[in-house]
C-alpha positions in Angstrom: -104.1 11.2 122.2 -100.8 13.1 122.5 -100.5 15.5 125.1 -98.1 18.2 126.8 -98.0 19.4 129.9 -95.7 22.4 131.1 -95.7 23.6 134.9 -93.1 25.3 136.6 -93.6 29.1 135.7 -94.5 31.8 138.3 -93.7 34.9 139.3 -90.0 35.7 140.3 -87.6 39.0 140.5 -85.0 39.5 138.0 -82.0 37.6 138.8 -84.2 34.6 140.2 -84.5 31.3 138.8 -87.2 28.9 138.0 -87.5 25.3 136.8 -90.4 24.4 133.9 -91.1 20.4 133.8 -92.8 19.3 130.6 -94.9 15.9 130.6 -95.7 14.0 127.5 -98.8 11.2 127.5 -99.6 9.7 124.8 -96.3 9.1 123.0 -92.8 8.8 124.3 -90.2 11.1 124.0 -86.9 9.2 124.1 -86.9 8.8 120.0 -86.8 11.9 119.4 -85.6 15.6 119.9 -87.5 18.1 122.3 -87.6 22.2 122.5 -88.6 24.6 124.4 -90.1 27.9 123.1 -91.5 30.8 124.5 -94.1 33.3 123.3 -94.2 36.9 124.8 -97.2 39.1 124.8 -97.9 40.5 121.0 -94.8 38.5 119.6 -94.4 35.5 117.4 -93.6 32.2 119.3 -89.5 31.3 119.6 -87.3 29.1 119.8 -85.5 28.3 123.4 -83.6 25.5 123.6 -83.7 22.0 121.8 -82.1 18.6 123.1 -81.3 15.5 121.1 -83.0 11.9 121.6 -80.3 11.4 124.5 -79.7 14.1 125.8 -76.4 14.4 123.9 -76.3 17.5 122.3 -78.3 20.9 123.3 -79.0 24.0 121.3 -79.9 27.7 122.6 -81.1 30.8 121.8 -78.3 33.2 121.9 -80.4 35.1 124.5 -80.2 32.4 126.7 -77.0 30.8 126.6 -75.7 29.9 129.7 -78.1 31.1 131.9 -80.8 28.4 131.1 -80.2 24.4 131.1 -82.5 22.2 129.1 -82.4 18.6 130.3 -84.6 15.5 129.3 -85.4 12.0 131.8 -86.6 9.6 128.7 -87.7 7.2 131.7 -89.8 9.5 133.0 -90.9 10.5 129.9 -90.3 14.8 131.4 -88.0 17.5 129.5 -87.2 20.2 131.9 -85.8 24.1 131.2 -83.8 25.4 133.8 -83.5 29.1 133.9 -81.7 31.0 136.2 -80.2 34.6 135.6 -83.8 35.5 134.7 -84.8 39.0 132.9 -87.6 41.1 132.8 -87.3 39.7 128.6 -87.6 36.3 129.8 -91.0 36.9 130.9 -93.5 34.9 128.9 -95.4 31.5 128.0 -93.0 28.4 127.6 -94.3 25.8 125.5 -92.3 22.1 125.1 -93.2 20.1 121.5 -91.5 17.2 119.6 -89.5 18.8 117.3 -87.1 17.8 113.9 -83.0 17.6 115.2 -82.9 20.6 113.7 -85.4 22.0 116.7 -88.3 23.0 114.5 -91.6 21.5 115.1 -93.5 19.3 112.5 -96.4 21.1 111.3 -99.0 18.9 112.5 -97.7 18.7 116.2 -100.0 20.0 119.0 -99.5 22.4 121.4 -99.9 22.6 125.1 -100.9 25.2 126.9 -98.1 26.6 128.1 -96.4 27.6 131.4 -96.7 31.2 132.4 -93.2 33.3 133.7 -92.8 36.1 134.9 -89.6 38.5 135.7 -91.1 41.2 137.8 -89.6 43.4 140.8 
């Protein structure tokens, strides 16, 4: 059984940072692309960032660009989002899944249940 994990999130002031891990069982991530999306209360689920099989190419949402890092430890079998910079519009729950090279997740993939953050004075 295929599962993802995400941890990380919490509560932070704008301008903080925090790192979200992601842990897949069940099926290893080094063969294929990873993402990271978000969904924020009463809005549809987004796109993050992506990162290829090895780590060598990236891809982010232009809200996001250069303030967050996605990353990937295929031995480990984790996919991590850096964020730092962080906005009250950043606030939301991060979700990690398999996805396509083009970033966009297979319909039949699972979800996880997602890491809560929140950019609060």
């Amino acid at each position: 059984q295929v599962q993802l994990v995400e941890s990380g999130g919490g509560l932070v002031q704008p301008g903080g940072s925090l790192r979200l891990s992601c842990a897949a069982s069940g099926r290893t991530v080094n063969t294929t692309s990873m993402g990271w999306f978000r969904q924020a209360p009463g809005k549809e689920r987004e796109f993050v960032a992506g990162i290829s099989w090895n780590g060598g190419q990236t891809d982010y949402a232009a809200s996001v660009r250069g303030r967050f890092t996605i990353t990937r430890d295929n031995a480990k079998n984790m996919i991590y989002l850096q964020m730092k910079n962080l906005k009250h519009e950043d606030t939301a729950v991060y979700y990690c899944n398999f996805t396509y090279t083009s970033y966009t997740v297979r319909q039949y993939e699972q979800w996880g249940q997602g890491s809560q953050a929140t950019v609060t004075e």
